[in-house]
N, C-alpha and C positions, 0 to 999 in steps of 0.2 A: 842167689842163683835162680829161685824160683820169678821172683820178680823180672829177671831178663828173659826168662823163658816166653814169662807174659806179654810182655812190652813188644817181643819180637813177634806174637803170634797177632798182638794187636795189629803190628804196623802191615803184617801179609793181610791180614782181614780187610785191612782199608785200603789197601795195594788190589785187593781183588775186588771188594766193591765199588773203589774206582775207575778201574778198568770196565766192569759190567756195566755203571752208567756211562760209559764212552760209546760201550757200543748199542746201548739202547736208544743214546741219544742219535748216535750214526744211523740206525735202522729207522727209525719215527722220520730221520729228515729225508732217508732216499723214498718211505714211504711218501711221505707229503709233495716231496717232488712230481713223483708218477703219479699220484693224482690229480694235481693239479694242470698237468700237463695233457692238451688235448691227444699227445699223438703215444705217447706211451711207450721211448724206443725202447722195447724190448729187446731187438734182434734188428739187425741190419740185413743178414741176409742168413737163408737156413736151406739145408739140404734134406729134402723128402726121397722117403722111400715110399715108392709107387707099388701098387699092389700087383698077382701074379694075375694083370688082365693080358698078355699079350699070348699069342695063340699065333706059330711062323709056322709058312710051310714054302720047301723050296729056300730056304733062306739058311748060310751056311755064319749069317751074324744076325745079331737081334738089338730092337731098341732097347737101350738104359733103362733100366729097374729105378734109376735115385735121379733125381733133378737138382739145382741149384739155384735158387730165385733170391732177390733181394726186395727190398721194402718197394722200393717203387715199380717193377716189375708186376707184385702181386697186387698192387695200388692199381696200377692200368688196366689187368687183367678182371679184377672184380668190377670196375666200371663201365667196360666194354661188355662183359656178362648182364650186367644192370640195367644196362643201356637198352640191348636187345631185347631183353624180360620187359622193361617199359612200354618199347616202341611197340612191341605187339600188342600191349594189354589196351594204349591208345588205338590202335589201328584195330582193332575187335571192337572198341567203342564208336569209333566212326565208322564200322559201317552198319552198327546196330541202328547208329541214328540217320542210316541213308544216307550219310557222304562222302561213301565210297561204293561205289557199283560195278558188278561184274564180279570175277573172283576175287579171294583173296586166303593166300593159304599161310598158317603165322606157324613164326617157328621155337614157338615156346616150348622148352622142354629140351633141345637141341641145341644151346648155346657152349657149352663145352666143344663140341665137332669146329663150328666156323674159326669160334676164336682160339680152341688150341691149335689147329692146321694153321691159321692167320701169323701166331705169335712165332711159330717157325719159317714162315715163307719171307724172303728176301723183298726190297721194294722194287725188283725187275722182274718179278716171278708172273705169272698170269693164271688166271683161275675164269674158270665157267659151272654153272651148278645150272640146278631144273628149278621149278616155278615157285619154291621152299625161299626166295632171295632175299626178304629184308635185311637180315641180319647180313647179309654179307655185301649187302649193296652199303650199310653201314663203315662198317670195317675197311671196304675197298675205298673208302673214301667220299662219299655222297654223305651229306648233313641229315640229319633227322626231319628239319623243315621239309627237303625236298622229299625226301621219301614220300611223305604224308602227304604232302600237295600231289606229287604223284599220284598215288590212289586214291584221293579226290578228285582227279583230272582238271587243275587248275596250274596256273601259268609259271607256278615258280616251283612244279615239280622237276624232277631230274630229265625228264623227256618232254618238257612243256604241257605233263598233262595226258599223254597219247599213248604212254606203255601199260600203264597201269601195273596192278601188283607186281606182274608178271613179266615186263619187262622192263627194264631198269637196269643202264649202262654206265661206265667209265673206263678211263685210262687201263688198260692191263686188263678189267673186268666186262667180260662178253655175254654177262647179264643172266637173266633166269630167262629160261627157256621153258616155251607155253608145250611144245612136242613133247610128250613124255621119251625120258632114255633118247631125245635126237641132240642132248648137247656132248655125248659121248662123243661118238664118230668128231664132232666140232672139236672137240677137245684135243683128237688125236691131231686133226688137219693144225689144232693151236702150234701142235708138238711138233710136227715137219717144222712150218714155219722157223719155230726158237731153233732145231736143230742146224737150219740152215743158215741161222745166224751167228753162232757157235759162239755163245758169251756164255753159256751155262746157265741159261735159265731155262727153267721148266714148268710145264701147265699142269694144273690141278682141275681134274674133272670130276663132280660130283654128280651121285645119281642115285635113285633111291631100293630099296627092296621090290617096289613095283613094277619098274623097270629091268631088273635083273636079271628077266628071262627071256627079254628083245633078242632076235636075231643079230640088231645093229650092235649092241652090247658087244657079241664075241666076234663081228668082223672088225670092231674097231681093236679091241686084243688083239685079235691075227695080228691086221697090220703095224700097230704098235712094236707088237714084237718084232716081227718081221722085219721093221727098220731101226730097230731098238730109239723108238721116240722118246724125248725126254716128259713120259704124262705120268701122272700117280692118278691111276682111278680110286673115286673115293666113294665105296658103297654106303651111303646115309640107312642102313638097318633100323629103320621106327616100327620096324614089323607089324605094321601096316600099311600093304598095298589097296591106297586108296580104302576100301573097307574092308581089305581080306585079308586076315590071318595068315603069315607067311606060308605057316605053316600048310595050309588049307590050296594054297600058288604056287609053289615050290617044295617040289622031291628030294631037295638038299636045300638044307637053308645055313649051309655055310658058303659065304658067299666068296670070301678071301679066299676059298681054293679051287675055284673055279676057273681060272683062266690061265691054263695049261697051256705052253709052258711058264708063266709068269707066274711069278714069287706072290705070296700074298701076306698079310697081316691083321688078323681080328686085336678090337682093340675096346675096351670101356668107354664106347662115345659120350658115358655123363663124368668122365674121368677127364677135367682138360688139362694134369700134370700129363697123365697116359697119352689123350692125345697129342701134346705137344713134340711129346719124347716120338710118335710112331711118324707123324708129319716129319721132325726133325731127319729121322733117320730115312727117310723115303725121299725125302730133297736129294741126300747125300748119295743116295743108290742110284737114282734113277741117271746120274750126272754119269755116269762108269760104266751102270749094268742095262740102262735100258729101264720101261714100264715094270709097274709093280702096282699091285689093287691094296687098297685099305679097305677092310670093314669095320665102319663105326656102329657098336650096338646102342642104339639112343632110343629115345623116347619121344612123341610129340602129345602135351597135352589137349589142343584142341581135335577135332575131329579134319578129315585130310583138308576142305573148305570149310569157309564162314557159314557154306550150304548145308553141312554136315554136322549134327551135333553131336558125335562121335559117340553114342552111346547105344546105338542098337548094334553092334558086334562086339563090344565091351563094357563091363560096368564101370559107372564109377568106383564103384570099391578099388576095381585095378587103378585107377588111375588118381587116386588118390593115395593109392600104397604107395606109388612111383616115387609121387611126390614127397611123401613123408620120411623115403628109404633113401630116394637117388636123385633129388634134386641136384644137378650140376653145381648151381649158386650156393646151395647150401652145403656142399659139400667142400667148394673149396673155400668158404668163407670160417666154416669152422676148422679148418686142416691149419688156415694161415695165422688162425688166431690161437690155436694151439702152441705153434710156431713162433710166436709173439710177432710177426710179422706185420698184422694189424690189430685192431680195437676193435671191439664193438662199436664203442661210438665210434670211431673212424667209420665204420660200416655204415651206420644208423646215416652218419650224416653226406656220406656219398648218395644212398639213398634220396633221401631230401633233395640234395641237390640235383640226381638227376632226374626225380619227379619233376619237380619245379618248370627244369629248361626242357623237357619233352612237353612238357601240356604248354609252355611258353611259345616253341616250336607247330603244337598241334592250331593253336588260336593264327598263326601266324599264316597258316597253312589253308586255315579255313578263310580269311578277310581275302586271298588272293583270287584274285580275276578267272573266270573258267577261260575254256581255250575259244579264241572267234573262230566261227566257221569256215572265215577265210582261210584258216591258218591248216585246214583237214588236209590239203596237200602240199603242205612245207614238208621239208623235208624228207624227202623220200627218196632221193641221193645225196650221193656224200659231193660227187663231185659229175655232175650231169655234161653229158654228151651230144644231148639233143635239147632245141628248145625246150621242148613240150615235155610230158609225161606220157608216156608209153599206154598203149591198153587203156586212153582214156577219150575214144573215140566218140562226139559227138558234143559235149563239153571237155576239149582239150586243153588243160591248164599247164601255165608255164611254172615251168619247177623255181622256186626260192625259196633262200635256206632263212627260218624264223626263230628256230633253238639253236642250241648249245653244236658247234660244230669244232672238230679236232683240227688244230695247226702245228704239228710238228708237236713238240711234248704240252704245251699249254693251251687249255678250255678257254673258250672267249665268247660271251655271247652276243648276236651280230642281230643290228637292230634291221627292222623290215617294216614295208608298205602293203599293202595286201594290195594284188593283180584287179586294175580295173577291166581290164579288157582281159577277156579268158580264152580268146585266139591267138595266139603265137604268129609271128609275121610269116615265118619260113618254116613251110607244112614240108616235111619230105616228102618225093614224090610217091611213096607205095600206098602211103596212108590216102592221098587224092585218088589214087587209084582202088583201092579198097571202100573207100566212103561212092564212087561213081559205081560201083559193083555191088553195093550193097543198095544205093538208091535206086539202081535197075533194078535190080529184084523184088524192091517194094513197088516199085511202078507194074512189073507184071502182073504183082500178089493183088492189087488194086484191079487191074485191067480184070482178074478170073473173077474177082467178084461180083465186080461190075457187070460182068458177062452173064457169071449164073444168079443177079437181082434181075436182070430183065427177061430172062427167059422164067422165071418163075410168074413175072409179072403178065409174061404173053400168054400163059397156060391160063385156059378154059376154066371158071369154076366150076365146082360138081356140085350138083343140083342135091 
């Protein structure tokens, strides 16, 4: 008896240390797997709860608190973020080293706003922002080379060289605007436009805290509302106007409830889960209800220009806290990899890679041709009416297109000779009549002088 007792306890003892090395071996192998595997799938796709950033007013529904992303979603998204963060740290470099001149305002700090707004807008949607535009001239579709060349003023920028920073176009995207707060009212006129075309697209207007308190600002509200435009104004909050503390320029500095009667929504501009969700749901409003304002609260680390070393109205201490609390990139890069959604090294090596093709792009940018002189009055219609160029009396040059001109939905670039002769055959006749009006006038201005040199000459010396 006691011997079967034994024999039975043995064979459960080997029955369970059996089984334990099954699954120690099973655990070591899924171990070894995911190690050796660069991409580590953790998760295919995972639902975030976004924090209590949203702040409505006027709004009888709100954006989604929980988002849903999958692995290549937050793949695109971290890259496009990347992107931006590079492209300006390059473009800070070139113009430290003088090869880029005039302005140039980067928008580091701020990549959550362009690219969560971006990842909700439609590819029939239309958007206009202020003079803040790399990163969205990116986004909109313009390659990194041309940016750069751009603000070099060389040949194979996105405007051949002649926008610089500040102005930089495409398809849908009507550029950064040098007018502080004048691409609003544009914005609205974008909105008549879509509305009149009735496909349900809508423009996105951005504009910054600086601007906030333009007159033009709330007659573009008026009319927005007034005709229920389909526009999302998008206040970029970096709570700095130019060098002044909102607070210091503005009696309210909530900016989302300012444009009565329009709905508004404050929102974590270094939050691009939050932003997407507040973009997303403002697409969907504005298609029904009419204009509605965003306030994105964001940061910019550089100072407002490359002129500006932003640190006489704030220390760096602030803007080092920023960075180390609410880094956009850093924020969603550790949320997704919490998430399993990505790696580290996935991370480490998007990085690399997009090091690499930005400064590949920056060399690329720099070996290009600057613009010929001849080329200073290309382009200055899209589709010209008269020989010549307007207002350009005395050396009157014949208009020809030398960049990038629009044909129906596809970019084409149209090769050119530069103007030997700078007279156009057929002068209108107001212009011949204004150049004989103007040459009379120099013949009188002539004859009075002429008049009072000789009577100066006929006067008597004094003794």
């Amino acid at each position: 008896m006691l011997a079967a007792v034994v024999r039975a306890r043995v064979r459960q003892s080997f029955k369970n240390w059996s089984y334990d090395l099954r699954l120690f071996r099973w655990f070591y192998k899924e171990y070894e797997e995911q190690r050796e595997s660069p991409h580590h799938n953790y998760a295919s796709e995972a639902t975030i709860e976004i924090p209590d950033t949203f702040k409505c007013i006027r709004l009888e529904t709100f954006p989604s608190k929980t988002i849903t992303i999958n692995k290549e979603q937050a793949e695109r998204i971290y890259k496009q973020m990347a992107t931006i963060r590079r492209l300006e740290t390059v473009a800070n470099a070139m113009y430290k080293a003088k090869l880029v001149r005039g302005f140039c305002h980067l928008y580091s700090g701020q990549e959550a706003v362009c690219v969560g707004i971006h990842a909700a807008m439609r590819p029939t949607d239309h958007l206009i922002t202020a003079y803040r535009c790399h990163g969205w001239c990116y986004l909109m579709g313009l390659k990194p080379m041309e940016i750069l060349a751009e603000l070099a003023g060389r040949e194979a920028g996105c405007q051949r060289g002649k926008g610089g920073s500040m102005h930089m176009y495409n398809k849908r995207f009507y550029g950064g605007n040098g007018i502080v707060g004048a691409q609003v009212p544009l914005g609205a006129g974008i909105g008549l436009a879509l509305k009149n075309e009735a496909k349900g697209n809508v423009c996105v207007a951005l504009y910054g805290d600086g601007a906030a308190n333009q007159g033009q600002i709330f007659e573009a509200y008026n009319i927005a509302c007034l005709w229920r435009l389909p526009v999302i104004f998008v206040c970029e909050n970096n709570e700095y106007g130019m060098g002044t503390k909102m607070h210091r320029s503005s009696c309210s500095i909530e900016y989302y409830t300012r444009g009565v009667p329009l709905p508004g929504i404050y929102v974590d501009g270094m939050n691009i889960l939050a932003m997407h969700n507040a973009a997303e749901f403002a697409i969907g409003f504005v298609q029904k209800e009419g204009p509605i304002i965003i306030e994105a609260h964001t940061y910019r680390y550089f100072g407002h220009s490359m002129s500006d070393p932003g640190t006489s109205y704030r220390s760096r201490d602030e803007v080092a806290e920023v960075r180390s609390k609410r880094d956009p990139i850093s924020y969603f890069k550790e949320i997704t990899i919490s998430q399993g959604l990505l790696t580290e090294d996935q991370c480490k090596k998007i990085d690399e890679d997009i090091r690499k093709s930005i400064d590949e792009a920056a060399e690329k940018a720099k070996k290009s041709n600057e613009v010929k002189k001849e080329e200073l009055w290309a382009d200055v219609y899209m589709d010209n009416k008269e020989v010549g160029i307007r207002d350009t009396i005395g050396n009157r040059h014949k208009h020809f297109h030398a960049g990038k001109t629009l044909e129906k939905d596809h970019i084409k670039l149209k090769s050119f000779t530069p103007d030997t002769k700078l007279e156009p055959k057929d002068i209108p006749f107001e212009i011949k009549e204004w150049e004989a009006q103007m040459e009379a006038i120099k013949d009188v201005e002539k004859g009075k002088k002429s008049n009072q040199k000789s009577k100066s000459d006929d006067k008597p010396e004094k003794k």
